[in-house]
N, C-alpha and C positions, 0 to 999 in steps of 0.2 A: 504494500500500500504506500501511495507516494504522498507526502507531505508536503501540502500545496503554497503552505506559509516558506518553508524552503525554496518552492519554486519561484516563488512572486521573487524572495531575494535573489537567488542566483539568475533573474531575467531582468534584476536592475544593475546587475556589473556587467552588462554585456555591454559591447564597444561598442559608438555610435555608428548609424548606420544610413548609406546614402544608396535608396531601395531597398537592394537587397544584399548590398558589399560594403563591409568593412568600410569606413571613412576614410583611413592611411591608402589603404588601393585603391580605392575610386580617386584618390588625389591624384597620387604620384601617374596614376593612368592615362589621368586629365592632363597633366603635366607633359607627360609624355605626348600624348596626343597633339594639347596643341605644338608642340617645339616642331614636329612633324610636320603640323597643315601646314606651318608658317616656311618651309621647305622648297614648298613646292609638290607636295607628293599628292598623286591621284586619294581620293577621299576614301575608297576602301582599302588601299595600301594603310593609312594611317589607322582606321579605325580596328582594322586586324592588328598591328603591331602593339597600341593599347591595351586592346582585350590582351593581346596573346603575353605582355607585361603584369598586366593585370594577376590574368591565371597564374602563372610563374611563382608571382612572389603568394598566392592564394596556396597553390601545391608543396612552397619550399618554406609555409607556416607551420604546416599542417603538423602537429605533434612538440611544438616550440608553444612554451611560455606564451601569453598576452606581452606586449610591449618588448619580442624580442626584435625588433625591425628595430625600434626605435634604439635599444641596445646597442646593436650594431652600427647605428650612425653614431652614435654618441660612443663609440671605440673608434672607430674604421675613417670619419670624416676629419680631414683637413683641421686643425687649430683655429681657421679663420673661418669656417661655418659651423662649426662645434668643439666649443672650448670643453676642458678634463675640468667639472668643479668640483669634485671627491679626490680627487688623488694630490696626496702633499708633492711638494717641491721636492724639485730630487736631491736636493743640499737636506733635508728633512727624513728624509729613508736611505740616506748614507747616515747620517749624524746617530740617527735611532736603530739603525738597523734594520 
């Protein structure tokens, strides 16, 4: 028997959503999409290369933590689109250890 007071909560931590996709994909989608039209590419060239970005990072979710994309940028991106604000100075983890 399912506990419906459970359910209501775990249907309020779910990520927002734009239809029927995830908020972060439908961005970076859109994102993708337009940097393409603006190209020059035929309109279903574009709109395929979107979804098919889309799916991708939908597929390479699948079984990862909520907010590991976001993880990943916040490792992986450049200093000058996302700064390290948890980790000390490295004068700081030489000195301490």
């Amino acid at each position: 028997m399912e506990d419906h007071d459970m359910l209501i909560v775990m249907g309020l931590k779910d990520p927002w959503k734009f239809l029927f996709v995830d908020m972060d994909i439908a961005m970076v989608s859109a994102s993708v999409g337009f940097a393409l039209l603006s190209t020059g590419l035929p309109t279903p060239v574009v709109v395929g290369t979107a979804a098919a970005v889309g799916y991708f990072m939908h597929i390479g979710r699948k079984g990862k933590p909520r907010g590991y994309a976001a993880h990943l940028a916040y490792w992986y991106l450049p200093p000058l689109i996302s700064r390290l604000k948890r980790v000390p100075a490295p004068w700081a983890t030489r000195t301490v250890g």
